[in-house]
N, C-alpha and C positions, 0 to 999 in steps of 0.2 A: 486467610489473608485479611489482616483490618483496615478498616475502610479507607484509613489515608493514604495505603499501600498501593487498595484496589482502587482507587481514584486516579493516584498515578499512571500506574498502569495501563488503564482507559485514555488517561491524555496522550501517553507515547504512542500506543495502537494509533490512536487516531491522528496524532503528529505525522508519524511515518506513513499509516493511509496517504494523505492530506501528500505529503513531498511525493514520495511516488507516485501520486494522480497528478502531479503537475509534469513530473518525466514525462510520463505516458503522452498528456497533453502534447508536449515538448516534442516529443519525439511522431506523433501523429501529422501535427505540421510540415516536421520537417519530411513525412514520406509522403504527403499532398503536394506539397513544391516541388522537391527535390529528390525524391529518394530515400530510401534506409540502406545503407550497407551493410552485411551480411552479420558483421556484429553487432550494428546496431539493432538487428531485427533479433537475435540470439538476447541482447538487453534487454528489448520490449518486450520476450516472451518470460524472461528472467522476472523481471518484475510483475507480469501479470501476476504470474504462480505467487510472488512475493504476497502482494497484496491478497489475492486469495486464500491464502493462508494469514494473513495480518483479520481478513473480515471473520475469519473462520475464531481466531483464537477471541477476538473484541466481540462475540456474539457468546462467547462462554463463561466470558466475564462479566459479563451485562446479565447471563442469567442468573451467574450464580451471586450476581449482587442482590439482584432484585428481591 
């Protein structure tokens, strides 16, 4: 992958990090006030896994940049 590829790359990972840590945020609130509903809670475990897998793959790219 050349570098202007793998730089890309790096910003999406971490774009999509970044939107999905603000769901979670999002959705964190809303189950201290109010509750989660049964999908919403099925959403916030959907995205954990997401992200978990987004740090998994942006910590592969970052080594094999380096």
């Amino acid at each position: 992958m050349n570098s202007e590829s793998s730089n890309h790359a790096l910003h999406s990972l971490h774009e999509q990090i970044r939107w999905l840590t603000e769901e979670q945020t999002n959705a964190l609130e809303t189950e201290t006030f109010t509750g989660l509903t049964k999908d919403e809670t099925k959403a916030y475990e959907a995205r954990r896994l997401r992200i978990a897998s987004l740090i998994r793959q942006l910590r592969l790219l970052e080594a094999a940049a380096a």
